[in-house]
C-alpha positions in Angstrom: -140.6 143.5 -30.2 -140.8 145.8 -27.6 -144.4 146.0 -25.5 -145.5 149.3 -25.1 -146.8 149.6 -21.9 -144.5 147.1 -20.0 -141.4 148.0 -18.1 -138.4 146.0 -18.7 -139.0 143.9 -15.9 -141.8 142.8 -16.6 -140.5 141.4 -19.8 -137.8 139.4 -18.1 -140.8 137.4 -16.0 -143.1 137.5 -19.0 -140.3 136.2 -22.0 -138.8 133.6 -19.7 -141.8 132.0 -18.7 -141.7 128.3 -20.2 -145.1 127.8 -21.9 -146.2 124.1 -21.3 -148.8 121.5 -23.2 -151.5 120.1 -21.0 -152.5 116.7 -21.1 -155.6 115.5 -20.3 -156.0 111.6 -18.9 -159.7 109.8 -17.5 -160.8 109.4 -14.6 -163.3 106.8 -14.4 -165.8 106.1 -15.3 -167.9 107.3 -11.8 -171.7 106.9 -11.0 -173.8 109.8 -10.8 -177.4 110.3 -10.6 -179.4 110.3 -13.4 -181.6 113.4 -14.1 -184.6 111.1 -15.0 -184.8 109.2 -12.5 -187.5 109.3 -10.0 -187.7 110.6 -6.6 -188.1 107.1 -5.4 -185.7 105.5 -7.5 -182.1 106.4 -8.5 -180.3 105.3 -11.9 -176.6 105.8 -11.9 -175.2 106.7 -14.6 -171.5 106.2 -16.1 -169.6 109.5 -16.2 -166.3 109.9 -17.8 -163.9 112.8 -16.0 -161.0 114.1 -17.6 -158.3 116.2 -15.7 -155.5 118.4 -16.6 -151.7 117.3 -16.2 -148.6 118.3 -17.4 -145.6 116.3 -17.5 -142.4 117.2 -16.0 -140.7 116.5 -19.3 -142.2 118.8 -20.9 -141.6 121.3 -18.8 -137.5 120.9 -19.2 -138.7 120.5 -22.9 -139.4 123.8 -23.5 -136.5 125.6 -22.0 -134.8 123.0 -24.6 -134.2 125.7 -27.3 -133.3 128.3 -24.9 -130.5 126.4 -23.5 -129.0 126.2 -26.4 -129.3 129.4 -28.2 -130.4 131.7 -25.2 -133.6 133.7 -25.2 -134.0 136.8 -26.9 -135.8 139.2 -24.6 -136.6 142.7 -26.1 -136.2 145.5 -24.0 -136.5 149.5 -24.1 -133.5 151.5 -24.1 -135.6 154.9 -23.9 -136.3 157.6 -27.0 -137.9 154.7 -28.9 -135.0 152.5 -29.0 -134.9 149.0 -28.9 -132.5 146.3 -27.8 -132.9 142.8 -28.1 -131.0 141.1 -25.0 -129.7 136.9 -24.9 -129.9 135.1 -21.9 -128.9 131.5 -20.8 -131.2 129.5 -18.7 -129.5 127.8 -15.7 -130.6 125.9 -12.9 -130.1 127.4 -9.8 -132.8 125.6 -7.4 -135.0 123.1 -7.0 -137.4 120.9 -4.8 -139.5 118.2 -5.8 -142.0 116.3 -3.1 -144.2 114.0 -4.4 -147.7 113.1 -3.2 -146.6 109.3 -3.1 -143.3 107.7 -2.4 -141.6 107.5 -5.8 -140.8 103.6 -6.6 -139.3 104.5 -10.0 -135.6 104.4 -9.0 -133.0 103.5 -5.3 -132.8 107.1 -5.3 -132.5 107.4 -1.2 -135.0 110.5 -1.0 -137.6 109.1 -2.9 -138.9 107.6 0.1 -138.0 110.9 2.4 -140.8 112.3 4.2 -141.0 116.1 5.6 -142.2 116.7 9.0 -143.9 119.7 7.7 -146.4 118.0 5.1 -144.9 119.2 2.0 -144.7 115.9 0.6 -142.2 113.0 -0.1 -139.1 115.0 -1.1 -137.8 113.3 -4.5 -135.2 115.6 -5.6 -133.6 118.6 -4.0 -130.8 120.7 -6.1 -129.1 124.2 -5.0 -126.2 125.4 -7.1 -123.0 126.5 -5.7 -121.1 127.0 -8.8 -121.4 130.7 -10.4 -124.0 131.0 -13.1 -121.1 131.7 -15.8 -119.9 128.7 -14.8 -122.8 126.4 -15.0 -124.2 124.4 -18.0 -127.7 125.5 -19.5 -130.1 124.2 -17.5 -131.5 121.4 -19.9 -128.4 119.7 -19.4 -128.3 119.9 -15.9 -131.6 118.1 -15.7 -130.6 115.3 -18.5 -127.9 114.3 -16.5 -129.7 114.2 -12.7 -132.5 112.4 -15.1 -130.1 109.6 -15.1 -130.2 109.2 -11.5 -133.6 110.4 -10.9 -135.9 109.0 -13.4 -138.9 110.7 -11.8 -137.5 114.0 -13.8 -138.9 112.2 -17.0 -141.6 110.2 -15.9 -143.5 111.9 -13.1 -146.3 114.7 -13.8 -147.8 117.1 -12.4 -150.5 115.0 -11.0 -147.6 113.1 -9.1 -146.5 116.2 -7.5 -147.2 118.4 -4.3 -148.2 121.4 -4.6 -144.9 123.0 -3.1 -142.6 121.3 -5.6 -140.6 124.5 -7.7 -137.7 125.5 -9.4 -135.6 128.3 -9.5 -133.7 129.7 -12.6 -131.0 131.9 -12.8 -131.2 133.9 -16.3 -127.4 134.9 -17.1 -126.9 137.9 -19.8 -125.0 137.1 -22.8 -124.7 138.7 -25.3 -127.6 141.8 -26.8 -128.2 142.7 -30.6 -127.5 145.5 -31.5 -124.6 145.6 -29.2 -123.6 149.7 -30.6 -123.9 151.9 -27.1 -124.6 149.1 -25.3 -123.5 149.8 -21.4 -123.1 147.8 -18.4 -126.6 148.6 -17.0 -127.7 145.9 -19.1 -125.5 143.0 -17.2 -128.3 142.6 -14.5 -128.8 138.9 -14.4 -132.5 137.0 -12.4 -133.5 134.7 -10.7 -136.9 133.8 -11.4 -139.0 131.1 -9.2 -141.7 128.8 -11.0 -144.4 126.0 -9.3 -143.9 123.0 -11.1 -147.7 121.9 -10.0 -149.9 124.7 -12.4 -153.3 126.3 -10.1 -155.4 125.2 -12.8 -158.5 123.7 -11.1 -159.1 119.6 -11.3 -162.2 120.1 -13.1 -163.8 118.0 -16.2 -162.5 119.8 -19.4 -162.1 118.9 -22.8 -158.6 117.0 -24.2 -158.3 119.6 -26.8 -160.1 122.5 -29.3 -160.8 122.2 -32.6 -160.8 125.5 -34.7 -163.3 125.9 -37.3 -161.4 124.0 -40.0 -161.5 121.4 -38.0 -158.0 121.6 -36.8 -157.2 120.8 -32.7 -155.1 123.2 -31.3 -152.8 122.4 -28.5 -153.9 123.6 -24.9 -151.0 125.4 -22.7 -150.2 126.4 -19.9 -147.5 129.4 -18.9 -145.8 128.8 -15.8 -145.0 132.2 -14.7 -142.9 133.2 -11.9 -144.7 133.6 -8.4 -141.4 135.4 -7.0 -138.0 136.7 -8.7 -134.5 138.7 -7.6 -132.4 140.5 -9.5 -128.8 141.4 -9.3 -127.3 144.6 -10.8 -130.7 145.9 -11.7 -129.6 149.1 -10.7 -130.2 151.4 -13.0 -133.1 153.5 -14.2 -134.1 151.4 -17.1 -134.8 148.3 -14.9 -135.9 150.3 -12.0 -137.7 153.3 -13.8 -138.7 156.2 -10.9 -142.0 157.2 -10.2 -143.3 153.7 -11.4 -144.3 150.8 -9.3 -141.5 148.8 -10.9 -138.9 149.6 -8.2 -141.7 148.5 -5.0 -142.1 145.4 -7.4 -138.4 144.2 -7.6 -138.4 144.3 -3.7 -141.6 142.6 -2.8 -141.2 140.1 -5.3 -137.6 139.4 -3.7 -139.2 139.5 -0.4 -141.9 136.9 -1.7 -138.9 134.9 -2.6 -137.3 134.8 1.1 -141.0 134.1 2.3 -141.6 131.5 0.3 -137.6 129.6 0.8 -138.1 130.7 4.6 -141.0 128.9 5.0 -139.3 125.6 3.8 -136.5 125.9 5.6 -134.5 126.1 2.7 -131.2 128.3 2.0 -131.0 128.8 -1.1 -127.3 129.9 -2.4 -127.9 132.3 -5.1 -130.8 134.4 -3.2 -128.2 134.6 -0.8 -125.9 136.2 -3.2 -128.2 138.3 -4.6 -129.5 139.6 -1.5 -126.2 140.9 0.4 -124.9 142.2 -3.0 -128.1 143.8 -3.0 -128.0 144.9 0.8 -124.5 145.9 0.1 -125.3 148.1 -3.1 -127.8 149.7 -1.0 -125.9 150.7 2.2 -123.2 152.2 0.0 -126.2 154.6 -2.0 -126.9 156.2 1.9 -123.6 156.7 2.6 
């Protein structure tokens, strides 16, 4: 349930980040020199490299569940209660360049290149329809799968670094839903790299346990900016904590990040002048 300790917020980033399997494929093998040899002499020796992946799949994979029966996210309502609120996962953005033209379908982008270095753009998606009115978001990406078959072949590997997604989290429904009020309609955005920071080093393909039992290794994609919309009142914002100054600069990381691309993106729009708006009309 309920982490004591963390604000509300920060279980919206935490329990809608999608947790991910990582793959590991080889590399080589490469010649290196051997530690025996001699100073005059050098005997190369066959080294197999293995490097981390994920595959794009299995990122839509595991918000699979969640598009069909929400996520459960529990929050704080204050004096010790607890409130367990349902959310839909939708897409609202996305860019994918890849490091490589893409020769996997006649999709006309797939050869695109930005002036700016970001990569060959793939596939580039920015809702207009209202959140309510979207399907979940694994749906959304089974049917541009059909026209992009990158979506379910391509891996991280594949990918440029500035390849992300946005997703809008849309409130449905919380349990118990007894003195339940409207301050709990505040609906996110949260914004994810689809390429993970973790280093291209040698590592192992899994870990065994004791027992002898491998145990899968993951990887959390969590959000490196977010917005929120009607999180207004005091148990999203919670005065005197840092909370507040985090819902703005993470918005403002957000606009950085889109501005920097060149990219309008519809629903921080939204959020932003309903935001600005909300705001105004508090210093009146």
């Amino acid at each position: 349930m309920y982490s004591i300790g963390k604000s509300n917020y920060d279980n919206i980033l935490g329990w809608t980040a999608p947790r991910v399997a990582v793959h590991y494929h080889t590399q080589g093998p490469t010649s290196v020199p051997s530690s025996s040899s001699s100073s005059s002499s050098v005997v190369a020796e066959a080294k197999v490299v293995t490097r981390p992946r994920i595959a794009l799949s299995a990122i839509w994979d595991a918000y699979e569940k969640w598009s069909c029966y929400t996520r459960g996210v529990p929050l704080s309502l204050g004096n010790e209660e607890e409130v367990t609120q349902y959310y839909c996962p939708t897409l609202s953005a996305m860019q994918i360049f890849t490091i490589k033209p893409f020769a996997g379908d006649s999709s006309p982008r797939s050869s695109e290149m930005r002036s700016d270095d970001l990569g060959y753009l793939y596939c580039e998606q920015n809702e207009i329809l209202k959140p309510f009115d979207r399907p979940p978001l694994h749906y959304t990406i089974s049917q541009l799968a059909k026209e992009y078959k990158g979506l379910s072949t391509l891996t991280s590997s594949d990918l440029s670094p500035k390849s992300w997604i946005s997703v809008c989290w849309y409130p449905v429904y919380p349990i118990p839903s007894a003195g339940i009020k409207k301050d709990w309609s505040a609906a996110f955005l949260t914004f994810h790299y689809l390429k993970p920071n973790f280093p291209e080093t040698d590592g192992e393909a899994e870990k065994v346990n004791e027992q002898g039992v491998s145990r899968r290794r993951e990887v959390v994609l969590r959000p490196f900016a977010a917005a929120t919309y009607k999180a207004y009142a005091k148990v999203w914002t919670m005065p005197g904590t840092s909370v507040d100054e985090r819902l703005e600069s993470h918005e403002a990381d957000a606009t950085s990040y889109l501005q920097d691309r060149r990219f309008y993106h519809n629903d921080l729009g939204f959020v932003r002048y309903q935001n600005y708006q909300f705001a105004a009309k508090q210093q009146r």
